[in-house]
N, C-alpha and C positions, 0 to 999 in steps of 0.2 A: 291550447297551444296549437299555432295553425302550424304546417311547412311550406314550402314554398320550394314547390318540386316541379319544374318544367317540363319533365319528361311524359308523357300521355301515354294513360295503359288502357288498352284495346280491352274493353267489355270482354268478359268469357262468351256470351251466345252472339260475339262476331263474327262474322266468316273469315277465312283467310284470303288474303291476295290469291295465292294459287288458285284457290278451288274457287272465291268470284270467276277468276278469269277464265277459267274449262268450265263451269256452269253456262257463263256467259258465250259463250264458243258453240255450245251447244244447242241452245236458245236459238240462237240466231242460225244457226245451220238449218233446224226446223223451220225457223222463218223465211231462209232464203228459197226452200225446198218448199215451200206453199206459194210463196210467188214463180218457181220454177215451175207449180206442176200448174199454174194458170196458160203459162202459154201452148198447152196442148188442149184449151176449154174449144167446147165447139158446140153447134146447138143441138146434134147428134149424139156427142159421149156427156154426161153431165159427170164419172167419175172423176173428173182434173177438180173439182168445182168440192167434192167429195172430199177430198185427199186434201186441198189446200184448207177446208174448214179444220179437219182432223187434224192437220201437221200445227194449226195456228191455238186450237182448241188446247193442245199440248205444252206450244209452247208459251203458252197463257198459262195453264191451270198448275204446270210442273213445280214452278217457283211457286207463286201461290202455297201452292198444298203444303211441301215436303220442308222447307225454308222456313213459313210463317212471314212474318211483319220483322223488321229490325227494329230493335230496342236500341239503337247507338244514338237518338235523338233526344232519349227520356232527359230528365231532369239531371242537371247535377248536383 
């Protein structure tokens, strides 16, 4: 016996709106802040050069790590 339920329910190991959109806010702050710290690159200081692999390193690996993979694609 099927139903025929229109309503969509949000996987348990989905993130919320909220916390997407402040992860997401964060992210990109890191990434703005490595392309900000390029325009102080010069062939004298290599730390701008430094600071933007590190802030980009971060905000690459952060989701990565701590998130995982979304399973809201799997099978239904």
């Amino acid at each position: 016996m099927s139903t025929t339920n229109d309503s969509r329910v949000t996987p348990g190991n989905e993130n919320k709106l909220g916390s997407t959109i402040v992860l997401f806010a964060i992210m990109m702050a890191l990434f703005l802040g490595c392309i900000y710290s390029l325009s102080f690159l010069s062939l004298d200081n290599p730390w701008p050069m430094a600071i933007c692999l590190g802030l980009f390193t971060l905000a690459f690996w952060i989701p990565q790590t701590f998130l995982g993979r979304s399973d809201s694609a799997g099978e239904h």
